[in-house]
KOLMAR-261485 format. One line per field, with one value per atom (N, C-alpha, C, O): residue number from 1; residue in three letters; x, y, z. Coordinates in nm, 4 decimals. Example, Ala and Ser with C-alpha at 12.3 -4.5 7.8 and 13.67 -1.06 7.14 Angstrom:
2
seq: [1; 1; 1; 1; 2; 2; 2; 2] .
type: [ALA; ALA; ALA; ALA; SER; SER; SER; SER] .
X: [1.3190; 1.2300; 1.3200; 1.4236; 1.2850; 1.3670; 1.2900; 1.3409] .
Y: [-0.5690; -0.4500; -0.3300; -0.3319; -0.2250; -0.1060; 0.0030; 0.1138] .
Z: [0.7800; 0.7800; 0.7800; 0.8465; 0.7080; 0.7140; 0.7870; 0.8039] .
END
This chain:
107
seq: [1; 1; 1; 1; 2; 2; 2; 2; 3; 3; 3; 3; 4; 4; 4; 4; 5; 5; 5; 5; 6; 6; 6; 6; 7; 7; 7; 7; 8; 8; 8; 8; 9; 9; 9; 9; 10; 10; 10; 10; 11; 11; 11; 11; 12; 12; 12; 12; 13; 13; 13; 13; 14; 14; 14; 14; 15; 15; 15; 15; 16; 16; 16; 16; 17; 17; 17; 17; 18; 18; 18; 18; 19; 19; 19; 19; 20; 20; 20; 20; 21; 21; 21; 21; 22; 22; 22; 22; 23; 23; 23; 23; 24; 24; 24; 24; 25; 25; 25; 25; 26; 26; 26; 26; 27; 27; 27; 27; 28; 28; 28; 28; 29; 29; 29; 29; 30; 30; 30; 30; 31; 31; 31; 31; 32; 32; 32; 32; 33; 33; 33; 33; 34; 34; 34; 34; 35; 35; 35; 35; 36; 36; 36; 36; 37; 37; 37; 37; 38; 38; 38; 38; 39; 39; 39; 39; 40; 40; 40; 40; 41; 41; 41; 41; 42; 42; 42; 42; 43; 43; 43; 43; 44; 44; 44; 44; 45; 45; 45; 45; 46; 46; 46; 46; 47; 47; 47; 47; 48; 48; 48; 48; 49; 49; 49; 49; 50; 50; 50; 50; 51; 51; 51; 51; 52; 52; 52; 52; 53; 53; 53; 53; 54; 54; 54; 54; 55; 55; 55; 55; 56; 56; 56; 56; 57; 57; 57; 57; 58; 58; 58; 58; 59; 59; 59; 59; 60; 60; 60; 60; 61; 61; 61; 61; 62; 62; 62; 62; 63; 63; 63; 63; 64; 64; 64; 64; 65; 65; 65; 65; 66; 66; 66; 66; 67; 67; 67; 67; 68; 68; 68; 68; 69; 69; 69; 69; 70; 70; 70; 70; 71; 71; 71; 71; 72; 72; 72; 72; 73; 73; 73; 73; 74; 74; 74; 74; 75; 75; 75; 75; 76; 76; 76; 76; 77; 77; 77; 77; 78; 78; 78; 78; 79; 79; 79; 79; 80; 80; 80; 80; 81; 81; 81; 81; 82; 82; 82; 82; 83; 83; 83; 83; 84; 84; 84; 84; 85; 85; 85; 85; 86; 86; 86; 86; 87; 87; 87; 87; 88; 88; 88; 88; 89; 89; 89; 89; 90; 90; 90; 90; 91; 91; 91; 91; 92; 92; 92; 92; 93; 93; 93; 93; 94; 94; 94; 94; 95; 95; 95; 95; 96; 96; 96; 96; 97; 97; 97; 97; 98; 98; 98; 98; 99; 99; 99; 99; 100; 100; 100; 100; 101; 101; 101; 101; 102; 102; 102; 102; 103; 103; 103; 103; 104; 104; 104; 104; 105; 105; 105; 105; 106; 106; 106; 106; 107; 107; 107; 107] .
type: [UNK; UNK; UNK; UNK; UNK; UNK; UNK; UNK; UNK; UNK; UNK; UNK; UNK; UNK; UNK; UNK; UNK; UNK; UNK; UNK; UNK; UNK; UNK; UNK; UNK; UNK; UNK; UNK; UNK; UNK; UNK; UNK; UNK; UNK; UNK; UNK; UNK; UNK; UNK; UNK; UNK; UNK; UNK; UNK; UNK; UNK; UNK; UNK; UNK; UNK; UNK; UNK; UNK; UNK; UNK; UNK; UNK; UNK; UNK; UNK; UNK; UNK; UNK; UNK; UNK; UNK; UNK; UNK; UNK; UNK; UNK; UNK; UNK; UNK; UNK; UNK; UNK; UNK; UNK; UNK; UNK; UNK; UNK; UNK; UNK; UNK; UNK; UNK; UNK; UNK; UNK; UNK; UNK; UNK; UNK; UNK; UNK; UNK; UNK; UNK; UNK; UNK; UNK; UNK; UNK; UNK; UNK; UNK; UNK; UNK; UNK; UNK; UNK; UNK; UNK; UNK; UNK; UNK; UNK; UNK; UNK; UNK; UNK; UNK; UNK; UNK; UNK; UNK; UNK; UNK; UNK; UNK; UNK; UNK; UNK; UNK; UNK; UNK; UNK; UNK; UNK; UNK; UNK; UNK; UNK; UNK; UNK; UNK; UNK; UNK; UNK; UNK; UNK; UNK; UNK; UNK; UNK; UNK; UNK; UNK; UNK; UNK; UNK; UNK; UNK; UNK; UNK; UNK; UNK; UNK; UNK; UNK; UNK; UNK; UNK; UNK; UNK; UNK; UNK; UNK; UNK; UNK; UNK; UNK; UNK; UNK; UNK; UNK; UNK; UNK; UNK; UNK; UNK; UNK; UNK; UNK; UNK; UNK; UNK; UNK; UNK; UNK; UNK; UNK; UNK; UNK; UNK; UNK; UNK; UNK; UNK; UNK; UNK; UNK; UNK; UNK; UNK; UNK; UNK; UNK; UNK; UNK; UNK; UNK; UNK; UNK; UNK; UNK; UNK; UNK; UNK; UNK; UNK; UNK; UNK; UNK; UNK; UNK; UNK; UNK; UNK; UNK; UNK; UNK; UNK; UNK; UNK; UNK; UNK; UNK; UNK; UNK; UNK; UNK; UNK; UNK; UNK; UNK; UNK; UNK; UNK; UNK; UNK; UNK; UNK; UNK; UNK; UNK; UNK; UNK; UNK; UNK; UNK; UNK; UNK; UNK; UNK; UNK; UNK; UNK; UNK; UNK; UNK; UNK; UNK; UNK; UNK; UNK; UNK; UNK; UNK; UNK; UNK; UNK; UNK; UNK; UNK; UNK; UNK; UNK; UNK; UNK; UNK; UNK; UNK; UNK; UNK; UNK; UNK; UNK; UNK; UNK; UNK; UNK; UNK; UNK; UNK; UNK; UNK; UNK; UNK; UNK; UNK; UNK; UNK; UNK; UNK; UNK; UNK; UNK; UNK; UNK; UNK; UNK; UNK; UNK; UNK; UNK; UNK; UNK; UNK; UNK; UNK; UNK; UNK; UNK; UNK; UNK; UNK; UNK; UNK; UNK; UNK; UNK; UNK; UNK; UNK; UNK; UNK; UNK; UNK; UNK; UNK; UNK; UNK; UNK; UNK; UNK; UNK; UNK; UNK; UNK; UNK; UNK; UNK; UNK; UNK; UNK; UNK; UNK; UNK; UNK; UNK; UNK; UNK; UNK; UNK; UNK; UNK; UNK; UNK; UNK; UNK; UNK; UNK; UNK; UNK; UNK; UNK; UNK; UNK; UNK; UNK; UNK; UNK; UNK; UNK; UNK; UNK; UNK; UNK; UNK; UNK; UNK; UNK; UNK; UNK; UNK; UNK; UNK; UNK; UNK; UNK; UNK; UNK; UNK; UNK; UNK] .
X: [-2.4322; -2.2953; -2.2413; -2.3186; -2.0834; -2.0856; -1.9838; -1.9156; -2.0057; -1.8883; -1.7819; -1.7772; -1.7248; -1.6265; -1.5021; -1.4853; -1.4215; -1.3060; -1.2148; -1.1477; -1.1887; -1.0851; -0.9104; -0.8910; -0.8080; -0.7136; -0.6161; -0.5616; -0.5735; -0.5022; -0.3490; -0.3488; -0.2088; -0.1056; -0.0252; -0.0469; 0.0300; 0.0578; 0.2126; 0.2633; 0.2815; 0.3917; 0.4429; 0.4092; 0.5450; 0.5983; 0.6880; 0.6985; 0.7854; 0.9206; 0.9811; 1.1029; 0.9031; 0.9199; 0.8916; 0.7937; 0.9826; 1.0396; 0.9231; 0.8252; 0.9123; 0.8539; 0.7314; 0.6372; 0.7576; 0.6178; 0.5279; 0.5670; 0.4036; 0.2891; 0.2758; 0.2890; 0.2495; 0.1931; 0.1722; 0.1337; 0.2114; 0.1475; 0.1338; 0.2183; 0.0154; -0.0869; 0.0423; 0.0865; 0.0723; 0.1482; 0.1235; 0.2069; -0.0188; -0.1040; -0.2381; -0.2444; -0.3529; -0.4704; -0.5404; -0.4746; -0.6619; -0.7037; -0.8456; -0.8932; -0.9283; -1.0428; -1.0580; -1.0041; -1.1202; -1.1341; -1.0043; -0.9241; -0.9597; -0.8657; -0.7308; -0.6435; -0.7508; -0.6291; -0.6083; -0.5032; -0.6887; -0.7127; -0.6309; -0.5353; -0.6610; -0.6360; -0.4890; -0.4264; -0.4318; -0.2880; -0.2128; -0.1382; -0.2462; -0.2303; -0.2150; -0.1386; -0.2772; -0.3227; -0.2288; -0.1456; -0.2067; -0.1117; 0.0378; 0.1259; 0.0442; 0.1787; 0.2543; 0.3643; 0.1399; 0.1740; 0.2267; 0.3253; 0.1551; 0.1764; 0.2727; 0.3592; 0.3179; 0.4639; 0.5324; 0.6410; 0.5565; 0.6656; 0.6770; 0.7539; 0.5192; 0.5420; 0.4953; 0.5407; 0.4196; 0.3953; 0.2254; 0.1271; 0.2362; 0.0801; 0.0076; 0.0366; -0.1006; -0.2773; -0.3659; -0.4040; -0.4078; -0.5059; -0.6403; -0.6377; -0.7467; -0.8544; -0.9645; -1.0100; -0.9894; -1.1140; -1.1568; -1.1022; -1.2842; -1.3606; -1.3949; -1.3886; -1.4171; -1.4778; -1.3781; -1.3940; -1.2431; -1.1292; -1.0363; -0.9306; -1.0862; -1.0150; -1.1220; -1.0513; -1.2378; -1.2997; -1.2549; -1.2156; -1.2530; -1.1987; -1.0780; -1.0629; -1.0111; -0.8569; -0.8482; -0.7751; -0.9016; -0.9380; -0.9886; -0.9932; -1.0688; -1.1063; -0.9424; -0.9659; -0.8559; -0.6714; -0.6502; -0.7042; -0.5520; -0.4733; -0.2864; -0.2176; -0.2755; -0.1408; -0.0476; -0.0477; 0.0249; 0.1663; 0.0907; 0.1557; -0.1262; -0.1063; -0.0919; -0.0831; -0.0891; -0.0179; -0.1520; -0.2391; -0.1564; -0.3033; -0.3159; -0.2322; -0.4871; -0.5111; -0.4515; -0.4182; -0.4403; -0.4020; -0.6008; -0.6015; -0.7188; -0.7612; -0.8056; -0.8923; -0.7076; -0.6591; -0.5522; -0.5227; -0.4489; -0.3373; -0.4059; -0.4577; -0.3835; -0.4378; -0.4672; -0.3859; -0.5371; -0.6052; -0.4925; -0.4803; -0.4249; -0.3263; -0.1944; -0.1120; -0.1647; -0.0797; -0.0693; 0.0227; -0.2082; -0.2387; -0.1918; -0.1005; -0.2595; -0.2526; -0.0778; -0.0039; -0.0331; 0.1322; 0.2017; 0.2580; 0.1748; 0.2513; 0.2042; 0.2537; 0.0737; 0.0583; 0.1191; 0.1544; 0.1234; 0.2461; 0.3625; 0.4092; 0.4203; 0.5774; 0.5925; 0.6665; 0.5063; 0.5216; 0.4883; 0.5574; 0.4020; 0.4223; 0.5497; 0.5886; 0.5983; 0.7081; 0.8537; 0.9616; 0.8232; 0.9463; 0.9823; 1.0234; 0.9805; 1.0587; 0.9948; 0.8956; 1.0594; 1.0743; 1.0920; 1.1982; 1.0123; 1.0698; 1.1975; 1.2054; 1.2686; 1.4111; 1.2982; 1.1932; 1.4102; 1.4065; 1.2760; 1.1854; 1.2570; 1.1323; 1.1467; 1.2220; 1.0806; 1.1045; 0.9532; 0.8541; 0.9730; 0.8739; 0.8430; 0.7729; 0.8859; 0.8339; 0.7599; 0.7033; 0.7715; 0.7356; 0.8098; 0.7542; 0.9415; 1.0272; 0.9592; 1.0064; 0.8539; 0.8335; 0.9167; 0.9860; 0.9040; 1.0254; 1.0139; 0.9191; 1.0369; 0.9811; 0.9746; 1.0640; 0.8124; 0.7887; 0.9308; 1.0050; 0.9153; 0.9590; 0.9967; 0.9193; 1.1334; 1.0762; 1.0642; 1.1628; 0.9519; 0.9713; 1.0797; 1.1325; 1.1364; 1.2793; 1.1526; 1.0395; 1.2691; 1.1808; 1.2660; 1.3834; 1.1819; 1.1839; 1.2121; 1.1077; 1.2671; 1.2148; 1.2109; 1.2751; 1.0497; 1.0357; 1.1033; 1.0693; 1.1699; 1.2635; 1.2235; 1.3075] .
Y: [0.3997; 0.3522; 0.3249; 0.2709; 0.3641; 0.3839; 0.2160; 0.1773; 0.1344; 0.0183; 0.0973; 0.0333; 0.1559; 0.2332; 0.2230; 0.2885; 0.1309; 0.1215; 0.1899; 0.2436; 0.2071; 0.3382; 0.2746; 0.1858; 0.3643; 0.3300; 0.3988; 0.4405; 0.4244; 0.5177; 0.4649; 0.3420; 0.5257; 0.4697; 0.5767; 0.6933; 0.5160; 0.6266; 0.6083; 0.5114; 0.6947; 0.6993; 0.6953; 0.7999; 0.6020; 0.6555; 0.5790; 0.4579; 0.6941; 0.6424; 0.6395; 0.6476; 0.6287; 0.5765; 0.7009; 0.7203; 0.8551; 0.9619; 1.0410; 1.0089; 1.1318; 1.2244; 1.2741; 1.3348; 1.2261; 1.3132; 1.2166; 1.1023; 1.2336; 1.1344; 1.1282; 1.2168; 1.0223; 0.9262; 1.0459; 1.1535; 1.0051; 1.0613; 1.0436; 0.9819; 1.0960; 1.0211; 1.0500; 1.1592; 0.9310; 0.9496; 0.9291; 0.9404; 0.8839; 0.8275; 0.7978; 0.7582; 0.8161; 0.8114; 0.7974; 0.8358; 0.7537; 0.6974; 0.6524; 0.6366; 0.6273; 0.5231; 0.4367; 0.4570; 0.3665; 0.2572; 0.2444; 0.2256; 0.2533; 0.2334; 0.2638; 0.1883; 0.3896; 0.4175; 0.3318; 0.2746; 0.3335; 0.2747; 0.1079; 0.0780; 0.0447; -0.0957; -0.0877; -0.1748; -0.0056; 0.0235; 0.0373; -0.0503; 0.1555; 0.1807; 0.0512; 0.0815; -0.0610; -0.2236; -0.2824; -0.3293; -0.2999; -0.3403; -0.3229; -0.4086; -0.2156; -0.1700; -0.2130; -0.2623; -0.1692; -0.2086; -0.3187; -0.3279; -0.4359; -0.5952; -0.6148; -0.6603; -0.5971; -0.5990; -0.5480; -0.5663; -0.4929; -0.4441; -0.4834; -0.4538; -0.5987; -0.6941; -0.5574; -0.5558; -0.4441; -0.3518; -0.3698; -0.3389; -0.4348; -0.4800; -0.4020; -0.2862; -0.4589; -0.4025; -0.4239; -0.5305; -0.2659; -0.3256; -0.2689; -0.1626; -0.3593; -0.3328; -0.2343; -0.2844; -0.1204; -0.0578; 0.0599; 0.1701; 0.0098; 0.1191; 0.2597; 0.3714; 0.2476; 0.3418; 0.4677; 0.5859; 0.3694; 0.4539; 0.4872; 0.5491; 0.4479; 0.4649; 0.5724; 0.6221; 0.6450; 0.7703; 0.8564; 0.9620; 0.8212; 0.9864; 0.9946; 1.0715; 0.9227; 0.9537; 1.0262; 1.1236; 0.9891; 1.0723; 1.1445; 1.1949; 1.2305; 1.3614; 1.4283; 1.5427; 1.4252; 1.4740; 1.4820; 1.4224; 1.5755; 1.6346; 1.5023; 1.4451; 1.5068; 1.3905; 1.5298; 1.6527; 1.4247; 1.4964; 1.5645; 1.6256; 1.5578; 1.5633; 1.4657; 1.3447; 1.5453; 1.3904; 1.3833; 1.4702; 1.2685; 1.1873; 1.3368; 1.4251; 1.3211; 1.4075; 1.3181; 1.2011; 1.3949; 1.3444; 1.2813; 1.2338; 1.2615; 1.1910; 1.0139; 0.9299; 1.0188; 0.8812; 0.8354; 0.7370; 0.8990; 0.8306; 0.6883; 0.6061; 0.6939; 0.5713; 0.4194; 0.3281; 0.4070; 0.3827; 0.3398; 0.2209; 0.4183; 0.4234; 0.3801; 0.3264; 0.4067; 0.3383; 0.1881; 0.1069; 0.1850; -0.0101; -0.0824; -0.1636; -0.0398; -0.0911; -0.0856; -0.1825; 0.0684; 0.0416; -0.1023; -0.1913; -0.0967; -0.1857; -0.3298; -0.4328; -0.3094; -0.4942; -0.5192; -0.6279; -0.3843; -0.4027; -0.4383; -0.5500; -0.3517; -0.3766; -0.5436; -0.6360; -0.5352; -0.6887; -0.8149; -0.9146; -0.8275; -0.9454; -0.9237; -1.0074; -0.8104; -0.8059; -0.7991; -0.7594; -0.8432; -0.8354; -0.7064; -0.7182; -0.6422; -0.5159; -0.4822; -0.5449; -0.3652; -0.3197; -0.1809; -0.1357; -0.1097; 0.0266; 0.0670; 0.0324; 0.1277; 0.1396; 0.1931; 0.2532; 0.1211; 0.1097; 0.0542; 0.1100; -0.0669; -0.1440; -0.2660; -0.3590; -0.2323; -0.3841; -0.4741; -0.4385; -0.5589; -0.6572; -0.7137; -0.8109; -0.6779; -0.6903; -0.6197; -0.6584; -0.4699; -0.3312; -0.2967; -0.2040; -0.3435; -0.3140; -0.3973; -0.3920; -0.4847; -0.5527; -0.6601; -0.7153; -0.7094; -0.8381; -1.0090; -1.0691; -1.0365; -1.1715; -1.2601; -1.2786; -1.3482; -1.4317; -1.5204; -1.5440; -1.5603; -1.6279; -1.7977; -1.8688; -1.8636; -1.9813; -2.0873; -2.1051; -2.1764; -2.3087; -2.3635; -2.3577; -2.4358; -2.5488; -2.6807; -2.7101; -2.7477; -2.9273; -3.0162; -3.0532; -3.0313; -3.1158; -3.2677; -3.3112; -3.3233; -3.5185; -3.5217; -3.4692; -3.6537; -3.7124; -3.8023; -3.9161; -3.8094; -3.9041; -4.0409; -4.1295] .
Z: [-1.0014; -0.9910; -1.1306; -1.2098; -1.1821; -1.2846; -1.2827; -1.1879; -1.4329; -1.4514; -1.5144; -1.6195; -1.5236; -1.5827; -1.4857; -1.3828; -1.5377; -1.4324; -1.3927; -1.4809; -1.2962; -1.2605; -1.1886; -1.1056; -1.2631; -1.1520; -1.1527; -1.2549; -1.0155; -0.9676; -0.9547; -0.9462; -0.9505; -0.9356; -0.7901; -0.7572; -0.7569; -0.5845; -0.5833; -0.6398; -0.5235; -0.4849; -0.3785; -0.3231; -0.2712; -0.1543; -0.1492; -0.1686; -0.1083; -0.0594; 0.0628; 0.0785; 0.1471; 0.3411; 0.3605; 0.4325; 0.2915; 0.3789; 0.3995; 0.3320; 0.4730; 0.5320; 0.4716; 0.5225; 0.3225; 0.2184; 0.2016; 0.2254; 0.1625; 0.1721; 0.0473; -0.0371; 0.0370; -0.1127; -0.1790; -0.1331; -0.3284; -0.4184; -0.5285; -0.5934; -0.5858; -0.7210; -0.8622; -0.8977; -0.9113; -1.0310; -1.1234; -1.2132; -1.1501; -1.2592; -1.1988; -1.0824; -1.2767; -1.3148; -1.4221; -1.5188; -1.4558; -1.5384; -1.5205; -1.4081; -1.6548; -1.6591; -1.7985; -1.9074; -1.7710; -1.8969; -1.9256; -1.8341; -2.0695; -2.1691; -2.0712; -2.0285; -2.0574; -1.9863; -1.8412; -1.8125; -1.7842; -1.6476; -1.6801; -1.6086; -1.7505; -1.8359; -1.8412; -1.7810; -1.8978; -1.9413; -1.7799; -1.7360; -1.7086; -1.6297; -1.4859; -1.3943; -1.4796; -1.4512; -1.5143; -1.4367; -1.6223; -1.7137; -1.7087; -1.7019; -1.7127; -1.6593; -1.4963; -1.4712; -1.4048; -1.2936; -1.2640; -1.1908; -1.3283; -1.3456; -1.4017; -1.3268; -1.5498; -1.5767; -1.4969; -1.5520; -1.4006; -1.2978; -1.1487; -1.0572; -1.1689; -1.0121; -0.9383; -0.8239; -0.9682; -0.8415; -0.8041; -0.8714; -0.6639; -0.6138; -0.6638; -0.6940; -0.6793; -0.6932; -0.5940; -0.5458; -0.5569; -0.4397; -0.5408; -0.6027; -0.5403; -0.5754; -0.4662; -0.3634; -0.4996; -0.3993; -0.4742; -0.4811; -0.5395; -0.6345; -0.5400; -0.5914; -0.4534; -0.3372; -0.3527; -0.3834; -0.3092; -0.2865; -0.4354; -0.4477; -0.4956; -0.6302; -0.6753; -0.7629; -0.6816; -0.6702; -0.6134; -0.6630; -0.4820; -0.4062; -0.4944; -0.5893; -0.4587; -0.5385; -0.6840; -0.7020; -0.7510; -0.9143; -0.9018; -1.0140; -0.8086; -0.7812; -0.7760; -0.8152; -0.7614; -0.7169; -0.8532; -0.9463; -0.8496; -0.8963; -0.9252; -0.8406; -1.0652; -1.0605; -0.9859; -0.9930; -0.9157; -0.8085; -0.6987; -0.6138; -0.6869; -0.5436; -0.4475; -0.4679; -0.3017; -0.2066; -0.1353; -0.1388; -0.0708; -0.0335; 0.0502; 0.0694; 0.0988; 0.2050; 0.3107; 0.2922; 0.4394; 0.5998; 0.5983; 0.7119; 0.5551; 0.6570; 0.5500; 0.5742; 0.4427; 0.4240; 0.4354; 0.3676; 0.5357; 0.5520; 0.5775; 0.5019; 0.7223; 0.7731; 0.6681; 0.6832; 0.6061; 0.4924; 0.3931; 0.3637; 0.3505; 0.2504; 0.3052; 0.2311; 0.4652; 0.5132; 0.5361; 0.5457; 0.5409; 0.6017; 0.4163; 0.4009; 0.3251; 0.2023; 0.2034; 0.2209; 0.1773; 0.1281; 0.1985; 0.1347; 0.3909; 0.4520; 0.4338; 0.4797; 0.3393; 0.3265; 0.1781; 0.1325; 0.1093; -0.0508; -0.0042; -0.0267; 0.0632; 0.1213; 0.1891; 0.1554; 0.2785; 0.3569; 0.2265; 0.2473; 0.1057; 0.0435; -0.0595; -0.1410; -0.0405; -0.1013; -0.0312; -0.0753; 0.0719; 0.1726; 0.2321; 0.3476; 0.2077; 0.2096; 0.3437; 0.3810; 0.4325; 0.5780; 0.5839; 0.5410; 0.6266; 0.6457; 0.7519; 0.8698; 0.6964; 0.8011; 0.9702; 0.9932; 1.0495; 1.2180; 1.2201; 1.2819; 1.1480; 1.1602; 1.2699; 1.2987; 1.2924; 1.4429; 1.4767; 1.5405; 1.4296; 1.4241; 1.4944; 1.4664; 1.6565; 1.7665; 1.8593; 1.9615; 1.7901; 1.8369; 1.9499; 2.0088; 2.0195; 2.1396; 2.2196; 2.3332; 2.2094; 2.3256; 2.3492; 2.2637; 2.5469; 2.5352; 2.4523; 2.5028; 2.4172; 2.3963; 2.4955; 2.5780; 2.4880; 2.6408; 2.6089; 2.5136; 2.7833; 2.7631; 2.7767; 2.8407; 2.7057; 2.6703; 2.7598; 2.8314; 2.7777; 2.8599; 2.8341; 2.7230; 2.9523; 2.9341; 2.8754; 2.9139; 2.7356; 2.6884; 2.8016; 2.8007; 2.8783; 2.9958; 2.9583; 2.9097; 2.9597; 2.9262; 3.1002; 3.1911; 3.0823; 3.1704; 3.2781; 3.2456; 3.3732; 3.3890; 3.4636; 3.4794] .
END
């Protein structure tokens, strides 16, 4: 296992195209690359595992389909501590909301 730090930078903009790698890096560069991100408030998810496969890619390619999944859960927990919502987002999923007890006072 190598300590040589790696990091990847991804792109997506809700629409139709899947993430894609806009930067890569190790060590020195990787650092900068961390660095940068942070001056711009753009989350860091830490995962050495997945920060390998990913540097095997090509910059401007888009994730494979069998890490969407994966890459989807991370973007929507970036977006959610940052507020942000993907358009026709519904945070109930269309279900009804229960519903509410009457506050009774005792009489």
């Amino acid at each position: 296992m190598s300590d040589v730090r790696e990091a990847i930078a991804l792109v997506y903009d809700g629409g139709e195209q899947a993430p894609t790698i806009t930067a890569k890096g190790e060590g020195d560069l990787a650092e900068q690359i961390v660095q940068l991100a942070m001056q711009y408030e753009v989350p860091i998810y830490e995962n050495a595992d997945l920060a390998r496969m990913l540097a095997r890619m090509e910059l401007g390619d888009q994730i494979p389909e069998a890490l969407y999944r994966t890459i989807a859960e991370i973007i929507a927990f970036a977006w959610y501590i940052k507020g942000k919502r993907p358009k026709g987002f519904d945070p109930d999923g269309g279900k009804e909301k229960p519903l509410q007890l009457e506050n009774r006072k005792e009489e």
